[in-house]
ZAPA-222963 format. One record per residue (C-alpha): residue number from 1; residue in one letter; x, y, z. Coordinates in nm, 3 decimals. Each point is the difference from the previous one (the first is absolute). Layout:
<atoms>
seq; type; px; py; pz
NUM; A; X; Y; Z
...
</atoms>
This chain:
<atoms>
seq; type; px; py; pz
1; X; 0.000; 0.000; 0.000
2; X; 0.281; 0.241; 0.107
3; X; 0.342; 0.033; -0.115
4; X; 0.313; 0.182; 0.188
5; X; 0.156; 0.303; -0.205
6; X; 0.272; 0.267; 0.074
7; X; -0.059; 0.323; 0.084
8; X; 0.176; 0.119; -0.293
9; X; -0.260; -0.236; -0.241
10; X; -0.340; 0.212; 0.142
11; X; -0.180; -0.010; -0.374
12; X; -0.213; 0.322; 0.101
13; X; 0.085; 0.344; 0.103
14; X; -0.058; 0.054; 0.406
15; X; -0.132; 0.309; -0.036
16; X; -0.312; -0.125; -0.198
17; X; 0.000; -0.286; 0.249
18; X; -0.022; 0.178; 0.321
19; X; -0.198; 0.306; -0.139
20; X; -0.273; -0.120; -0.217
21; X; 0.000; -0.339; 0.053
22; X; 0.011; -0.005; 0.362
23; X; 0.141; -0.258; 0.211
24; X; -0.091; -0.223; 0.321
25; X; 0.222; 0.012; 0.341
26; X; 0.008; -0.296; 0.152
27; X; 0.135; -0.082; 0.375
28; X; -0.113; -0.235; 0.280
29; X; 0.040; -0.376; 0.042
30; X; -0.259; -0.244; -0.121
31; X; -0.195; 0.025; 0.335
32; X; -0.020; 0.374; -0.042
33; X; 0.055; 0.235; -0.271
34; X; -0.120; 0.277; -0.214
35; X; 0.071; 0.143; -0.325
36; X; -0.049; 0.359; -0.131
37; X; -0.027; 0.208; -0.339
38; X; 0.234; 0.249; -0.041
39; X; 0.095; 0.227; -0.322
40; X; 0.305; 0.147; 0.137
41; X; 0.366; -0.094; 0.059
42; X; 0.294; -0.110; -0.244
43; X; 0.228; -0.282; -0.138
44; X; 0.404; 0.101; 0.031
45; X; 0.358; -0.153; 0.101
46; X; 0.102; 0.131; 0.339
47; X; 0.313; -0.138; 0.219
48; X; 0.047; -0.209; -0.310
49; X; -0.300; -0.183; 0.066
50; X; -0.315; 0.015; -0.227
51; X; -0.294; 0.207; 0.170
52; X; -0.336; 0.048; 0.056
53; X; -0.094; 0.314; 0.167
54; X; -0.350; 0.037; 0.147
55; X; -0.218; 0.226; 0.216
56; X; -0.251; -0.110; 0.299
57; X; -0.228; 0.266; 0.208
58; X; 0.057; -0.123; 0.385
59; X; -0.385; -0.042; -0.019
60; X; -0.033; -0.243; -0.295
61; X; -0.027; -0.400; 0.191
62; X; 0.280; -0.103; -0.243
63; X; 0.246; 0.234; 0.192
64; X; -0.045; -0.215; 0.308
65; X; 0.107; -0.307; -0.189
66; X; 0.302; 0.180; -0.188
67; X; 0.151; 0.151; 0.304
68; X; -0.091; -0.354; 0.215
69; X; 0.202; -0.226; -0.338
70; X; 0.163; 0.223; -0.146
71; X; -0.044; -0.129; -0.316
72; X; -0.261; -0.018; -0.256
73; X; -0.109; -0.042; -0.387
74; X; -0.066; 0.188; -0.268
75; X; -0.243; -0.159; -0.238
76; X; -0.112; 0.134; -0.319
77; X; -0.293; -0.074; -0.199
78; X; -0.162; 0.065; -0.391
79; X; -0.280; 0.244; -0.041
80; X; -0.267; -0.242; 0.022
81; X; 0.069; -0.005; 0.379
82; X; -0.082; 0.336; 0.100
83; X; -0.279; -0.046; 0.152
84; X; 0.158; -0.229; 0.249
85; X; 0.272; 0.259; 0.050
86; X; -0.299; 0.229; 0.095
87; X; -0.097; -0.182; 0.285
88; X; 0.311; -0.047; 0.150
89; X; 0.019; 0.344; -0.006
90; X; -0.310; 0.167; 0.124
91; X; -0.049; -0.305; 0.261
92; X; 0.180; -0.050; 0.316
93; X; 0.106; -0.333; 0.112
94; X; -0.098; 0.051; 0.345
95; X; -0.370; -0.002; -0.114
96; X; -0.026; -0.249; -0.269
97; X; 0.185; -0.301; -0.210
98; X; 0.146; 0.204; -0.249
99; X; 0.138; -0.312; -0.218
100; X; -0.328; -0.158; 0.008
101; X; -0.232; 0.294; -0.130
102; X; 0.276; 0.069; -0.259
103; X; 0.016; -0.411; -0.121
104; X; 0.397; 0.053; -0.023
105; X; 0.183; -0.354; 0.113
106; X; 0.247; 0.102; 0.271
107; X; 0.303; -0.242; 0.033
108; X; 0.321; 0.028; 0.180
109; X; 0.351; 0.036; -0.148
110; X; 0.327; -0.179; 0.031
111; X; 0.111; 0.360; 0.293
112; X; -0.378; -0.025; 0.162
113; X; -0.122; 0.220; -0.157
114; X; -0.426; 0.012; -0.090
115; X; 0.005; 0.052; -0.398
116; X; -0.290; -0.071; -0.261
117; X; -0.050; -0.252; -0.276
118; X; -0.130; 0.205; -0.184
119; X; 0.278; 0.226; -0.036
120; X; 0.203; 0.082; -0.295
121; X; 0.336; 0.082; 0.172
122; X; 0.091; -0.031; 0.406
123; X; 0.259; 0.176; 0.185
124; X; 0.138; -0.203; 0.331
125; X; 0.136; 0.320; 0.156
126; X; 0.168; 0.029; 0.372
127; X; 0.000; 0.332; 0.150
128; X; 0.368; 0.153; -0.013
129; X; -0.090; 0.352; 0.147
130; X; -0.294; 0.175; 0.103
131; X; -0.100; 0.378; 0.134
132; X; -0.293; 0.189; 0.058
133; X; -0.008; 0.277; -0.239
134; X; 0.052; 0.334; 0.146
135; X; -0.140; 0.322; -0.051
136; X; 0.278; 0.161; 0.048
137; X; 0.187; -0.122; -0.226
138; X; -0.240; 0.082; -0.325
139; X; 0.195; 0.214; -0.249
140; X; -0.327; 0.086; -0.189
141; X; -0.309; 0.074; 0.220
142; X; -0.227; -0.110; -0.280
143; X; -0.014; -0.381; 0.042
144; X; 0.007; 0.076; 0.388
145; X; -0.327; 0.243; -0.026
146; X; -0.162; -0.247; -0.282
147; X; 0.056; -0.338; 0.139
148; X; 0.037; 0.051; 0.417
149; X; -0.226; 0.257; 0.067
150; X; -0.301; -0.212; 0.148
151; X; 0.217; -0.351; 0.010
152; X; 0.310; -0.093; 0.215
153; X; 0.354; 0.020; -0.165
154; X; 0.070; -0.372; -0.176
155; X; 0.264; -0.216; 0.108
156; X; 0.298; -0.046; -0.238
157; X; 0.121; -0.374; -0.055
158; X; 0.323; -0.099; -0.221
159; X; -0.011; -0.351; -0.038
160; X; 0.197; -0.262; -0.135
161; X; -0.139; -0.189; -0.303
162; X; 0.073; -0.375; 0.070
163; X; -0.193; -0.163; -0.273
164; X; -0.162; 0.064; -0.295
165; X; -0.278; -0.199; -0.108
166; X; -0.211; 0.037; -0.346
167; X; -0.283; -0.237; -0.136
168; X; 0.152; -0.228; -0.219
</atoms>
């Protein structure tokens, strides 16, 4: 079903990945985990490791399970799964089973991590640094009045991409 690649062999650009496409992160243990859409972060070589970089509000559930791990997935899907994208994120999964309402088929990789069948490509990412953003230390106001001005300030993770995994 899945094949490993390298970082360096990623057949589609990040940026249309993580921005249009959207992605799932993943963290917890099969007992207890939750996943979460997110549109925002990058792909990049850091400490001469390949990277994943992602953000997490202290008030989204899958925060709890990133900081608890420290580790997670990044799972990306085709367009034809956007709806289930949707509910994972305008639902919390405090309130409801998130993986059932979407029909997604959660399974667990070779680092632990929760991932989805359905995917098209998986990160296996362990968390390398992470810092809450600070507004002191926004050059340019605008994002900080746009983005932060009702929410809390995200968390920054950079996060070492273990395995790649892409349908086969």
């Amino acid at each position: 079903m899945f094949k490993k690649i390298s970082p360096s062999d990623i057949p589609e650009n990040p940026v249309k990945l993580i921005g249009q496409d959207w992605m799932l992160i993943s963290s917890g243990s099969p007992e207890k985990f939750n996943s979460m859409t997110a549109s925002w972060g990058g792909i990049g070589f850091m400490w001469n490791k390949p990277v994943a970089i992602v953000v997490i509000r202290p008030t989204r559930y899958t925060f709890e399970f990133v900081e608890a791990r420290k580790n997670f997935s990044l799972s990306f899907f085709g367009g034809e799964y956007k709806k289930a994208l949707g509910i994972f994120g305008s639902k919390s999964g405090r309130d409801c089973d998130k993986v059932a309402e979407s029909g997604l088929t959660a399974f667990f990789t070779e680092f632990g991590n929760p991932a989805y069948e359905e995917a098209k490509l998986i990160f296996d990412c362990s968390v390398l640094y992470s810092q809450m953003l600070s507004e002191s230390a926004f050059l340019d106001a605008e994002p900080l009045k746009k983005w932060y001005a009702s929410d809390p300030l995200h968390k920054l993770y950079i996060a070492e991409i273990n395995n790649i995994l892409i349908r086969s």
